[in-house]
C-alpha positions in Angstrom: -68.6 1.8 -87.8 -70.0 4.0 -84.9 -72.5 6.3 -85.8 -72.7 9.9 -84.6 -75.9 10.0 -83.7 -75.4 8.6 -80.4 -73.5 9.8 -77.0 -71.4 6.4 -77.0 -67.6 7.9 -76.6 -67.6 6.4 -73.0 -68.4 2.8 -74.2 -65.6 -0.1 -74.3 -67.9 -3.0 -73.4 -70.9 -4.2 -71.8 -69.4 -4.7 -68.7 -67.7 -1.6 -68.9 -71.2 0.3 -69.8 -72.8 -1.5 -66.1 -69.8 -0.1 -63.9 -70.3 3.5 -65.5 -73.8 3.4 -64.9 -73.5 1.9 -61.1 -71.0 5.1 -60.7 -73.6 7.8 -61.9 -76.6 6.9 -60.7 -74.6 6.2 -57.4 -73.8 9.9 -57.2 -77.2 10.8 -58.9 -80.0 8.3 -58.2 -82.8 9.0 -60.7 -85.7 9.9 -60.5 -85.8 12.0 -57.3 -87.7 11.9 -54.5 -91.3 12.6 -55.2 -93.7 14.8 -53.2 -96.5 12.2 -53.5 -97.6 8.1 -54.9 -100.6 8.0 -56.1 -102.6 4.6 -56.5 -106.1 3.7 -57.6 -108.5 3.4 -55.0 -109.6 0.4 -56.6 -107.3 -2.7 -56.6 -108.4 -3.6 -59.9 -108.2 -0.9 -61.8 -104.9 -1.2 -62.9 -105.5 -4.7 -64.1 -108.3 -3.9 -66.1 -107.0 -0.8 -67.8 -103.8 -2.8 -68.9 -106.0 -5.3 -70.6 -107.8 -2.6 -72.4 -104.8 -1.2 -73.5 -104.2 -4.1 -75.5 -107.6 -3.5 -76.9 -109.1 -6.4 -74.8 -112.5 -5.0 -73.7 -113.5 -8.6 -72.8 -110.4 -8.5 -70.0 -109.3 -12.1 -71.3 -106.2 -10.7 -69.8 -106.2 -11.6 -66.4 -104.2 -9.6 -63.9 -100.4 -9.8 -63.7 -99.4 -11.1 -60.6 -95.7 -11.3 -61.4 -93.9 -8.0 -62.7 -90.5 -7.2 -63.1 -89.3 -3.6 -62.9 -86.2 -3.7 -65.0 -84.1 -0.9 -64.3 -86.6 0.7 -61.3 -84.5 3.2 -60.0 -85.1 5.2 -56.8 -89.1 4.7 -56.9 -90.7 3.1 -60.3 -91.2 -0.4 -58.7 -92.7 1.4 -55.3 -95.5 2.6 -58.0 -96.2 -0.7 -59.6 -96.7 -2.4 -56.4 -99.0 0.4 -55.3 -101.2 -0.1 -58.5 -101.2 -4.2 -58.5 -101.2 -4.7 -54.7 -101.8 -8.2 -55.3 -99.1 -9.0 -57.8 -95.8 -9.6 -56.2 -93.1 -6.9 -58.0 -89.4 -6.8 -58.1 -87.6 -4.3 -58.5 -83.7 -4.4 -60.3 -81.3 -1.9 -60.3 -77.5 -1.3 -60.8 -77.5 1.3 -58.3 -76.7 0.4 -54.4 -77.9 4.2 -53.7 -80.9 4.1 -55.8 -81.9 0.6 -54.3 -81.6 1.9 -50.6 -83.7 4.6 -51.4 -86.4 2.6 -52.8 -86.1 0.3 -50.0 -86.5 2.8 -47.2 -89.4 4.4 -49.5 -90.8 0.8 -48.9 -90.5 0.0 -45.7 -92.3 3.7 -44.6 -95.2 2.2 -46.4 -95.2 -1.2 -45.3 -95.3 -2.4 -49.0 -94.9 -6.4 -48.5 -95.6 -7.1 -52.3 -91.9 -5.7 -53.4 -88.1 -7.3 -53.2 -85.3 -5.6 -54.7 -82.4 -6.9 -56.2 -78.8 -5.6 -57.6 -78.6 -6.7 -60.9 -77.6 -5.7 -64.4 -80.5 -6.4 -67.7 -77.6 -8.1 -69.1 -77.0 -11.4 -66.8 -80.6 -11.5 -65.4 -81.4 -14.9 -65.3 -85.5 -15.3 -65.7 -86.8 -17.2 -68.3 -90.8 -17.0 -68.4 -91.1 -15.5 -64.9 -93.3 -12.8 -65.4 -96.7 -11.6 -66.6 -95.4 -8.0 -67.4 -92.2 -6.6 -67.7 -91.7 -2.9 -67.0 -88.7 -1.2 -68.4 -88.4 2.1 -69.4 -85.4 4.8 -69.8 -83.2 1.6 -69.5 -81.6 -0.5 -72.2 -80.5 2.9 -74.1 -78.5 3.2 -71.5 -76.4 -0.2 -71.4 -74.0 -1.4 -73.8 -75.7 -3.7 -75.4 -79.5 -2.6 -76.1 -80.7 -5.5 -78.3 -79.1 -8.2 -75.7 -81.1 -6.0 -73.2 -84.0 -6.3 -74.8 -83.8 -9.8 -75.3 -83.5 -10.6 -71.7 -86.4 -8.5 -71.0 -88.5 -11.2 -73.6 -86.9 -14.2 -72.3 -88.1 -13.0 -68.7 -91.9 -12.5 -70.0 -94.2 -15.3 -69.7 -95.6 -16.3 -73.3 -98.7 -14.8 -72.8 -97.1 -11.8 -70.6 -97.2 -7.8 -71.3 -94.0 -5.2 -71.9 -94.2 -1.8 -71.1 -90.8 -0.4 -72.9 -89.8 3.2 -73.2 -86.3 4.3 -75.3 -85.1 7.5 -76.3 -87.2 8.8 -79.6 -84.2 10.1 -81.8 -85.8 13.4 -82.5 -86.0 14.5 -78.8 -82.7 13.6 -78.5 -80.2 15.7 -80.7 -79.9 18.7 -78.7 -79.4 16.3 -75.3 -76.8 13.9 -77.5 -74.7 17.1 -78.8 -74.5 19.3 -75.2 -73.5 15.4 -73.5 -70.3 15.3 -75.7 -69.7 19.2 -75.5 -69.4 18.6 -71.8 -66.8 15.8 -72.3 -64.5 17.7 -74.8 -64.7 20.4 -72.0 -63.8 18.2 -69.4 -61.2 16.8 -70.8 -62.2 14.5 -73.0 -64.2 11.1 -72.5 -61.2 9.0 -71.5 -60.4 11.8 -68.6 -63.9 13.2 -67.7 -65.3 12.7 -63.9 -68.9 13.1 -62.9 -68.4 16.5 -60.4 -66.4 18.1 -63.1 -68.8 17.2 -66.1 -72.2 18.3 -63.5 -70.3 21.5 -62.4 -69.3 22.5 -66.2 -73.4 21.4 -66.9 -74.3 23.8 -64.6 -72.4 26.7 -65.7 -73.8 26.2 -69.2 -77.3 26.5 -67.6 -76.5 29.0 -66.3 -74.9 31.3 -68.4 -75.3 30.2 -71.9 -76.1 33.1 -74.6 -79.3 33.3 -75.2 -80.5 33.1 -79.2 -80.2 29.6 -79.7 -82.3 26.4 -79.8 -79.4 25.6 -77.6 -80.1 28.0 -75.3 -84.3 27.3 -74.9 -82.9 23.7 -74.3 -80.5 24.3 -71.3 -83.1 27.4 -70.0 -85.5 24.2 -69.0 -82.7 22.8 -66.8 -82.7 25.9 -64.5 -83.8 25.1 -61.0 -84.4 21.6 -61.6 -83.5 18.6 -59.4 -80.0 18.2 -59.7 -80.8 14.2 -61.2 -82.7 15.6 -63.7 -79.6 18.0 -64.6 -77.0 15.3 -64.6 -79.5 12.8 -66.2 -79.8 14.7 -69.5 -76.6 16.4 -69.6 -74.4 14.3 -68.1 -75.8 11.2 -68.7 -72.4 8.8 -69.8 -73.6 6.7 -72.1 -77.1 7.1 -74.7 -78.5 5.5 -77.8 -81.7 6.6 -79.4 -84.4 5.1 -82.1 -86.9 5.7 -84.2 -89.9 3.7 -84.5 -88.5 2.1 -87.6 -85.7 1.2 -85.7 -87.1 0.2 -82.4 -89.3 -2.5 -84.2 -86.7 -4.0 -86.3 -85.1 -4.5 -82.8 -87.9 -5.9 -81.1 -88.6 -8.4 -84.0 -85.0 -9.8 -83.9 -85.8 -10.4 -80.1 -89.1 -12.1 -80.6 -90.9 -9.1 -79.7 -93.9 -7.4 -81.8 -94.5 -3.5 -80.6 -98.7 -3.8 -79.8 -99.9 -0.2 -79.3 -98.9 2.9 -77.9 -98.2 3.5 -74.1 -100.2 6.3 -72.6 -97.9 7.9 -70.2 -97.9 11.6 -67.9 -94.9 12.5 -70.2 -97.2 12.9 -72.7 -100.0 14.2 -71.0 -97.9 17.1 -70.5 -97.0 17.7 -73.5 -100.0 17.5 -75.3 -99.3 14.5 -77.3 -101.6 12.2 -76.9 -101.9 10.4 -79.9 -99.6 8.6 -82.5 -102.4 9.7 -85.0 -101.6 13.0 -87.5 -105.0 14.7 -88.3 -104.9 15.9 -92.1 -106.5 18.9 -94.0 -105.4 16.9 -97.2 -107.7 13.9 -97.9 -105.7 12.8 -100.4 -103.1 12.6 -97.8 -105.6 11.9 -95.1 -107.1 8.5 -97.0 -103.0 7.1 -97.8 -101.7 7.9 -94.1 -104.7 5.8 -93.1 -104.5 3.1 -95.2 -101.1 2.6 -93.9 -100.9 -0.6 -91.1 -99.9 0.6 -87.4 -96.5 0.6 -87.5 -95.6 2.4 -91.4 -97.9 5.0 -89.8 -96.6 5.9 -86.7 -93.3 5.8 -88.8 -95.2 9.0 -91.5 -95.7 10.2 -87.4 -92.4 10.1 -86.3 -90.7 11.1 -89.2 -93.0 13.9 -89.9 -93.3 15.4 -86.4 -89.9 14.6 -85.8 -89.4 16.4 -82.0 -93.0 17.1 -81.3 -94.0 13.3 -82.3 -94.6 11.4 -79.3 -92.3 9.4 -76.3 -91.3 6.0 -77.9 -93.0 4.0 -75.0 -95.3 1.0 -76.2 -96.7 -2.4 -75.2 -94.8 -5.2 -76.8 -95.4 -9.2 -76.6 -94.1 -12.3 -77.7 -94.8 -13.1 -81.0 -95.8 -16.6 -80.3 -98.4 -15.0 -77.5 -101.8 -16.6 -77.4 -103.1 -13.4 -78.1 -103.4 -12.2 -81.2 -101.8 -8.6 -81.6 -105.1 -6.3 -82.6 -104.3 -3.6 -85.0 -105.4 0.3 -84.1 -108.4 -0.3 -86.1 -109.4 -3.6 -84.7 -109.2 -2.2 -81.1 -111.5 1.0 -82.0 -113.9 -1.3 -83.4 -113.8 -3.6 -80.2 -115.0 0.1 -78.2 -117.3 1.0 -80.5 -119.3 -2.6 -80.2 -118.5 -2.8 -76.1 -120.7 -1.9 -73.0 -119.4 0.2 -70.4 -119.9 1.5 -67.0 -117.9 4.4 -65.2 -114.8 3.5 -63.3 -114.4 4.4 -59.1 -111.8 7.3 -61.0 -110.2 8.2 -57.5 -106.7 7.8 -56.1 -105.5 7.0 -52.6 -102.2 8.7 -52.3 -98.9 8.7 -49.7 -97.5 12.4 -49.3 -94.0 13.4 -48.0 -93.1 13.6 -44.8 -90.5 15.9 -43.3 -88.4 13.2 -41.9 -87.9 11.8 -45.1 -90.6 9.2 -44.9 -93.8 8.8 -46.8 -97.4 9.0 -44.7 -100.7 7.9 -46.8 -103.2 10.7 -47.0 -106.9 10.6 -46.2 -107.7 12.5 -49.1 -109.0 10.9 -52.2 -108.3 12.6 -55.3 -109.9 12.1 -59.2 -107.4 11.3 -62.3 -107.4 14.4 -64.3 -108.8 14.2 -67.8 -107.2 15.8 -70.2 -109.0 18.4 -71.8 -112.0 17.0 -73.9 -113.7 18.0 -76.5 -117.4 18.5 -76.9 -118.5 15.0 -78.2 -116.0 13.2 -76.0 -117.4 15.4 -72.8 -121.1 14.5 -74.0 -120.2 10.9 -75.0 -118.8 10.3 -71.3 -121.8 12.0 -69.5 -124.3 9.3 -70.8 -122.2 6.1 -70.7 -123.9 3.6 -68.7 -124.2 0.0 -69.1 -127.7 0.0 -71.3 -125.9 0.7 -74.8 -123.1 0.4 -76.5 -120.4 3.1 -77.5 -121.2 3.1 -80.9 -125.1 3.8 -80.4 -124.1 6.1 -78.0 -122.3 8.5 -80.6 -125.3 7.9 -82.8 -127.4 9.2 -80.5 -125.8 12.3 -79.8 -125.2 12.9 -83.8 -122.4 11.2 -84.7 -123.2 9.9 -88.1 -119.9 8.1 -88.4 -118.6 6.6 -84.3 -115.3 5.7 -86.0 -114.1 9.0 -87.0 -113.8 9.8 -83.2 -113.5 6.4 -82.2 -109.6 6.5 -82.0 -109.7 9.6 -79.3 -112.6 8.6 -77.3 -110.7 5.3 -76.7 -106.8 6.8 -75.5 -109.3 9.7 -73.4 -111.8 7.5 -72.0 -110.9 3.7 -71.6 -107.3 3.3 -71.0 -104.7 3.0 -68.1 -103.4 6.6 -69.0 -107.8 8.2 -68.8 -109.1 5.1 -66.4 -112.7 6.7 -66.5 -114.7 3.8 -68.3 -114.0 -0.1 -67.9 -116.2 -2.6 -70.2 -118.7 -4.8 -69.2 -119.8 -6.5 -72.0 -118.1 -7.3 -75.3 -118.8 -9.1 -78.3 -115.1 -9.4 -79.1 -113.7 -12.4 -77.6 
């Protein structure tokens, strides 16, 4: 049985899915060129902010120095090998075009920490190559997500990391219906071409009638990169999950989903946290009772579009480290030692010619916008106390309350303003 909750008229087989996907992001490689890369200033930064995503304040994670881009597009692997300059990345993609571009993008920075590769998810061949695997906006695009996904785990080393983004159902209806609209209009999926189904996209932007949750949606698509465009409307082939489904996935792979992903998508949108705050303590004290993953479920289900991307950290479930639950991590914070991070960014700019030169600017992360105990909290971290007497000291009676948000805005690869020094969680 097919469901209809997907954009799957286009799919006859796996292989069948890989040729369709080598044809549109032939014509349209994704993402498109960016005006700048920006890269820690620090080497290690990136290394120690990954651990701490886990909730390892102790960094018993040591560094990746293996990482596989799964899927990278025209520029994704460029960025990893930026921010682990001493890992060696590579970089897989379906796309010829998209691969040249990211080579070219390469070779302007003399980045000798990357190889590329043609290849499809689906007959990679690694097995326990790599300390962290780095896929996102992928496997809901091939034929077979769950055979996907389990290459990606057979590729990750036992004690290795997953960064893994998919499609969260609720953003997804409006994109799913307008995707097969565009094929009826074409002609049908059987008959529809790629400069017919962009054109037809473009006219709907266009000139839609206004009055419609339709309408808001294809109003964001006007003046847009023309990737962007095809990517959301065009796109051939799409699948979508919730978080209920996404883990029942990643369990029949091996996988366990660790913790959220902070991510600029996100950032941008405001939602920051896979946390509801409740006026009802009734229905404050059963949401929190819940473990991680029933809870980001109530989130999901609840918030529906405006709940977060569905991009976490995942790891083998026979990994030597244990998974640490939301709670446990916010604990680990509360009882660690930290010292402010070098928070700047080294950064290569466009060039006219096509090519990318590095600036000598250095520029701050941005910080999202926090609030007055976070902002007070961050002005007297140093290494003397821990975070918990800290937020005694300036009045809060109870550190765990704001534990949670002091953590995503303060300590992780997403806020990199604070790394640990001293731990008592081992």
């Amino acid at each position: 049985m097919r469901s209809d909750e997907q954009n799957l008229a286009k799919v006859d087989s796996r292989e069948g899915v890989d040729r369709l996907n080598g044809q549109f992001y032939g014509r349209f490689p994704y993402p498109w060129r960016p005006e700048s890369f920006h890269f820690p200033v620090d080497p290690t930064l990136a290394g120690k902010m990954l651990a701490q995503d886990f909730g390892d304040f102790a960094h018993n994670r040591p560094p990746p120095r293996r990482i596989w881009v799964a899927g990278c597009g025209t520029n994704q692997a460029i960025f990893l090998a930026l921010h682990y300059p001493d890992a060696q990345v590579t970089g897989s993609d379906l796309s010829v075009t998209s691969l040249d571009l990211c080579a070219r993008t390469a070779k302007a920075m003399s980045l000798g920490n990357l190889e590329l590769k043609r290849e499809t998810i689906l007959e990679a061949p690694y097995r326990e190559a790599f300390d962290l695997v780095v896929c996102t906006g992928v496997i809901h695009h091939t034929g077979d997500p769950p055979g996907a996904l389990a290459k990606l785990g057979a590729a990750l080393k036992q004690d290795g990391a997953m960064e893994l983004m998919v499609y969260n159902r609720f953003h997804r209806i409006l994109t799913s219906a307008v995707q097969k609209a565009i094929q009826l209009l074409s002609g049908g999926a059987g008959k529809a071409d790629l400069e017919t189904e962009i054109a037809l996209a473009n006219e709907l932007v266009q000139s839609f009638p206004a009055g419609s949750l339709t309408a808001q949606f294809l109003a964001q698509m006007k003046g847009r990169p023309e990737a962007m465009v095809a990517d959301t409307l065009v796109q051939p082939v799409e699948f979508s999950y919730t978080v209920e489904s996404l883990a029942a996935m990643a369990q029949a792979c091996g996988l366990e989903m660790v913790a959220p992903c902070p991510n600029n998508h996100d950032k941008a949108a405001g939602r920051l946290s896979w946390n509801m705050a409740w006026s009802s303590p009734k229905l404050r004290d059963r949401y929190e009772a819940l473990v991680d993953l029933e809870r980001w479920q109530v989130t999901n289900l609840l918030m529906a579009e405006a709940s977060p991307m569905l991009w976490f950290y995942l790891q083998r479930r026979d990994s030597r480290f244990p998974r640490r639950s939301e709670r446990e991590m916010n604990d680990a914070f509360l009882g660690a030692r930290f010292r402010k991070t070098n928070a700047l960014q080294n950064y290569y700019a466009a060039q006219g010619d096509g090519g990318y030169a590095v600036s000598s600017r250095q520029v701050p992360y941005s910080a999202t916008r926090r609030d007055a105990v976070i902002g007070r909290l961050f002005d007297r971290v140093d290494e003397s106390r821990t975070i918990g007497e800290f937020l005694q000291e300036i009045g809060v009676q109870q550190p765990e309350t704001v534990a949670g948000q002091a953590r995503l805005q303060l300590a992780t690869s997403g806020f990199p303003f604070l790394e640990a020094v001293q731990s008592d969680w081992i």
